[in-house]
C-alpha positions in Angstrom: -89.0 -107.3 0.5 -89.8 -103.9 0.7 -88.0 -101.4 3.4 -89.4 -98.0 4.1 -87.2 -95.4 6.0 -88.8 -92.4 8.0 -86.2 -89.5 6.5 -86.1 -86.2 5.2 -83.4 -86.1 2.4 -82.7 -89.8 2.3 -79.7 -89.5 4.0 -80.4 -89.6 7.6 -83.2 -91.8 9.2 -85.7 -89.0 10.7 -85.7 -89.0 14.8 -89.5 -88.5 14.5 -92.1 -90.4 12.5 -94.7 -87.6 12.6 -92.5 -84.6 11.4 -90.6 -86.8 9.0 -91.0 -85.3 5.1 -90.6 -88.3 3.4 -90.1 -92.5 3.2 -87.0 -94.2 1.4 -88.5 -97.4 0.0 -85.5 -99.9 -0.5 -86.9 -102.9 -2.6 -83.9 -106.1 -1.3 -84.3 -109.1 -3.0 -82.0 -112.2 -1.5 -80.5 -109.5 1.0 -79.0 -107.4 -1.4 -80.7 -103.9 -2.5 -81.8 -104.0 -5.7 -83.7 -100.1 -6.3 -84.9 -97.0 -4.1 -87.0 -94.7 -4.3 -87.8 -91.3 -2.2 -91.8 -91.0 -1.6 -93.3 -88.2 -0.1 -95.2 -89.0 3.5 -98.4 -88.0 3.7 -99.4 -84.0 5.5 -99.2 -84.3 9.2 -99.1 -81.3 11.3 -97.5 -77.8 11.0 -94.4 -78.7 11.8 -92.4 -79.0 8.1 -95.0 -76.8 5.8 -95.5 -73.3 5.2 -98.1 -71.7 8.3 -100.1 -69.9 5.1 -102.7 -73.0 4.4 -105.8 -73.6 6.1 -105.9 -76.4 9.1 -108.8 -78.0 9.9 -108.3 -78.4 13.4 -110.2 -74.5 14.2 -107.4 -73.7 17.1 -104.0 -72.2 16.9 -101.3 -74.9 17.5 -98.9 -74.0 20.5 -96.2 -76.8 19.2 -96.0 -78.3 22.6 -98.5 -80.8 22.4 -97.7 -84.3 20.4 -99.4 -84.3 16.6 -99.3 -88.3 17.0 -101.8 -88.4 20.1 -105.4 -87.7 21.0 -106.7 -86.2 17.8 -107.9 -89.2 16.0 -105.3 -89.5 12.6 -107.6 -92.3 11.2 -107.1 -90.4 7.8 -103.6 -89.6 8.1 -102.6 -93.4 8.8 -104.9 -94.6 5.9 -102.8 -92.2 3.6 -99.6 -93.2 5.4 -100.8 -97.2 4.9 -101.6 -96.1 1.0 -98.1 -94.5 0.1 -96.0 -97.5 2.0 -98.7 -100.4 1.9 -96.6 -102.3 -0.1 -93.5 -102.5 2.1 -92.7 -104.8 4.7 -91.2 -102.8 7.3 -90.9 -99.4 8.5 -87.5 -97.9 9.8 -87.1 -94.8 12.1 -85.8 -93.3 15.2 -88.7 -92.3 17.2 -92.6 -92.9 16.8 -95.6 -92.6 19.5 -96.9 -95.8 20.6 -100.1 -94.9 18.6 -98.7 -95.2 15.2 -96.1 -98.2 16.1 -99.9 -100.0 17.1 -101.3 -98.9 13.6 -98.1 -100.1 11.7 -98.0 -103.1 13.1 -102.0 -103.8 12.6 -101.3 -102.5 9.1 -98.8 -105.2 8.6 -96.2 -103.3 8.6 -93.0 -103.7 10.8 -92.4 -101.1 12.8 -88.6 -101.5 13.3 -87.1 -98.4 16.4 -83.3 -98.2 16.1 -80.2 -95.8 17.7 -78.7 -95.6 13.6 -78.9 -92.3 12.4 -77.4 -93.2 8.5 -79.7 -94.3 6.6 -77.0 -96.4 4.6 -75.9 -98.1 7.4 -79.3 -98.4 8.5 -80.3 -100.7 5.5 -77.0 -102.7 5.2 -77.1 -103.5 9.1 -81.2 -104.4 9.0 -79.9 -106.4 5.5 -77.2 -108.3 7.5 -79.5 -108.7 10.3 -77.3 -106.8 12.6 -79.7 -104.0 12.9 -80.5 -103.6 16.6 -84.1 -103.1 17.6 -84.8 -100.4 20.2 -88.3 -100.4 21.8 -87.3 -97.8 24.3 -87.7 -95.2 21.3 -91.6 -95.9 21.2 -92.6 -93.1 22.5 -96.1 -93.6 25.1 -97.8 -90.5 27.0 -100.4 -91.2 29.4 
């Protein structure tokens, strides 16, 4: 089984899918981790890369609206499915109902919890203690 954990610095499980930097893939064979390894998440937005490149959108972002919703990020979740496609579930704090739909249809466990360290993170979804939290699905209307 293959884990993937939305995170920055592999410490701390990211409170945001779509601003996250990077996944932790934790390979677990018979419950018990067995290697990691830190693989950078696809470009998604402004919000953790230098404002110097060209964006394709042709409008100046105001930061207020939600990069997960309404634009269309067929090609960002077939690059996000490509760098994870081989894991089993995905771990994070916080993701819009639009990318928890194309997880899921992806095959991928989308799995929302309260736990902020990564390393208890793992052990606890391990252990099956890990509590699922479906409130931190985030839907707009």
């Amino acid at each position: 089984m293959k884990i993937a954990i939305i995170t920055d610095d592999g410490k701390r499980v990211n409170a945001h899918f779509g601003r996250a930097t990077h996944f932790l893939v934790v390979t677990a064979e018979g419950g018990k981790e067995i290697a990691r390894e830190l693989r950078d998440k696809p470009y998604h937005g402004e919000e953790n890369h230098d404002h110097n490149h060209l964006h394709d959108h042709g409008h100046v972002h105001d930061h207020n609206h939600d990069h997960d919703h309404h634009h269309g990020h067929g090609g960002f979740f077939q690059r996000v499915q490509a760098v994870i496609a081989d894991c089993d579930v995905l771990i994070s704090r916080g993701m819009g109902q639009p990318a928890f739909d194309k997880l899921e249809q992806a095959g991928i466990r989308p799995f929302m919890t309260n736990e902020g360290d990564v390393e208890t993170a793992v052990s606890a979804f391990l252990n099956d203690t890990l509590t699922q939290n479906q409130a931190r699905v985030h839907t707009h209307h």
